[in-house]
C-alpha positions in Angstrom: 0.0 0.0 0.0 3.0 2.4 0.5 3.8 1.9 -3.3 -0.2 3.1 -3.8 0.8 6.7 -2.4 4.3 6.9 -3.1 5.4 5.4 -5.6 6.0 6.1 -9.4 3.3 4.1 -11.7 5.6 3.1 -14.8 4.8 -0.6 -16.4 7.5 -2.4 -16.3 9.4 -1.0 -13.0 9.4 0.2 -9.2 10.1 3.2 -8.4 9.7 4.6 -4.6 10.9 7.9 -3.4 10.6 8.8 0.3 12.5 11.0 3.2 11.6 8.4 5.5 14.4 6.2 5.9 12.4 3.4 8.2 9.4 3.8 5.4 11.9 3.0 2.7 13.7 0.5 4.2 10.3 -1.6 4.8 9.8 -1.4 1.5 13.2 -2.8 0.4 11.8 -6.0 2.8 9.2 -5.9 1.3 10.5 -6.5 -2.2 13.6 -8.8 -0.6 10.9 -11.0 1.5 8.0 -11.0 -1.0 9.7 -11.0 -4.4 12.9 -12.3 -3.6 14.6 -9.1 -4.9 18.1 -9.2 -4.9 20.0 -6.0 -3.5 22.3 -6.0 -7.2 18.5 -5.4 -8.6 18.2 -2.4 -7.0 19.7 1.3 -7.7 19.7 4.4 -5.1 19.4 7.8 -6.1 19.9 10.4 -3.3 18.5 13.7 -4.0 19.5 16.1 -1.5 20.8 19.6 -0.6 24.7 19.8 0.8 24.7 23.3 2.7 24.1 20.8 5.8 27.9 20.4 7.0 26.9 16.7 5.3 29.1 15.5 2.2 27.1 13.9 -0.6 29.9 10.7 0.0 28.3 10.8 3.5 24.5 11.2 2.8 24.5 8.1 0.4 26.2 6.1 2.5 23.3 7.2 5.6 21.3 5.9 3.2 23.1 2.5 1.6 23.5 1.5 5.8 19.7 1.9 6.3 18.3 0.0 3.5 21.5 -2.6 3.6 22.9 -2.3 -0.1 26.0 -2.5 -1.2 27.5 0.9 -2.9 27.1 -0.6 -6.3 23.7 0.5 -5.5 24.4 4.1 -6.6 23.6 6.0 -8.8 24.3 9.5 -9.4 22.6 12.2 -7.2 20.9 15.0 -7.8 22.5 17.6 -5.8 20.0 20.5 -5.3 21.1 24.3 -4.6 19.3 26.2 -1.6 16.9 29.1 -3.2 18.2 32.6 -1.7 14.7 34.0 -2.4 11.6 33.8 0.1 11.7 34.1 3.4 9.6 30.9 5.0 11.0 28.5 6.7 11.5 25.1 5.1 11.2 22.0 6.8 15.4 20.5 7.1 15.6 16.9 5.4 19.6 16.8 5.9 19.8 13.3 4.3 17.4 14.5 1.6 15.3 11.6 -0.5 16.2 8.5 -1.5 14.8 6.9 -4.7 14.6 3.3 -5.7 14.6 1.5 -8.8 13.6 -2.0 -9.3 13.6 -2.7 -13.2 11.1 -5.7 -13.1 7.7 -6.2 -15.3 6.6 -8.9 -13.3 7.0 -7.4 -10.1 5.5 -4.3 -11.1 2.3 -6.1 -12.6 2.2 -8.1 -9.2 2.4 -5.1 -7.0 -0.5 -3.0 -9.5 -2.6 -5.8 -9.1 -2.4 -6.3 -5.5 -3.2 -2.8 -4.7 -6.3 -2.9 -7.2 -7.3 -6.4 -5.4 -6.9 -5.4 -2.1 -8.9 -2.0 -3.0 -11.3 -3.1 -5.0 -10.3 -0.8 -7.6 -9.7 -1.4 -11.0 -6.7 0.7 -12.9 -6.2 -1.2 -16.3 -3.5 1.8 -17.2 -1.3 0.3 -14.6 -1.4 -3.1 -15.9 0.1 -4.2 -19.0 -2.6 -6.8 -19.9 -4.4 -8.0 -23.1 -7.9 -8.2 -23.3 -8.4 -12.2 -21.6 -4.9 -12.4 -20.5 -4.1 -11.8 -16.9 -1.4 -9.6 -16.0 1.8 -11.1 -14.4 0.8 -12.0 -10.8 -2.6 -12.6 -11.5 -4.2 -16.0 -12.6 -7.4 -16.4 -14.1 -9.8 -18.6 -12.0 -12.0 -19.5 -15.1 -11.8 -18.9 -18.5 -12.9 -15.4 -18.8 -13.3 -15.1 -14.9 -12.4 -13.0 -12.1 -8.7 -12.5 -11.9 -7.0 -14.0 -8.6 -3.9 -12.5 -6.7 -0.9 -15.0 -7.0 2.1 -13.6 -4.9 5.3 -15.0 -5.5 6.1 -14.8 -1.9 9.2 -16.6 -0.1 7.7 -15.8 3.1 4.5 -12.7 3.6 5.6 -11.9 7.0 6.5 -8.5 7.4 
């Protein structure tokens, strides 16, 4: 359900950007323990500011220890530069954002049909489906029927 709010709705890959380091690193369990994700599958993006005393070296590795990948994880950052202009005061984010990617069709057909399953929703732009096929994840229960979840889970405790 996180992925429902914050996540990037492409067809055939994950994308989750959050500030919230405990957020995102439930998510990278989630893909890990319910996908079997592999942390060389995965690519970090830090987007941040550095007028914080914090090096960019130092801000992706906050970020690599939180989630547990390895620094081939990287990729590069987008280093913003604080606005002089305005004078309201702006919520501080020292470690800025961090943004996965997970280049998977299956996974992302899984994860878009879960969320309309579990909120009885339908979203047939998110799924890359023809017209009788199910999309990846999903399994038809009879012949022109109603689609079923199928989670290609290792293990659904969170």
């Amino acid at each position: 359900m996180l992925f429902w709010g914050e996540g990037s709705k492409e067809r055939n890959r994950i994308v989750f950007t959050n500030a919230d380091p405990d957020m995102m690193a439930l998510f990278v369990r989630f893909l890990r323990d319910c996908y079997g994700v592999r942390d060389e599958q995965l690519s970090l993006t830090c987007n941040c500011f550095l007028n914080n005393g914090l090096t960019l070296r130092e801000i992706e590795h906050w970020w690599l220890d939180r989630l547990g990948l390895p620094e081939s994880s990287i990729r590069r950052a987008v280093v913003n530069r604080p606005s002089n202009g305005g004078t309201a005061k702006h919520r501080r984010i020292p470690y800025g954002t961090a943004r996965l990617v997970l280049c998977s069709t299956a996974t992302a057909q899984s994860i878009y049909g879960a969320i309309q399953e579990y909120a009885g929703i339908e979203r047939p732009d998110w799924l890359d489906c023809r017209p009788g096929v199910p999309p990846a994840g999903l399994e038809m229960n009879a012949p022109g029927g109603t689609p079923t979840l199928i989670f290609p889970v290792k293990s659904r405790t969170l």
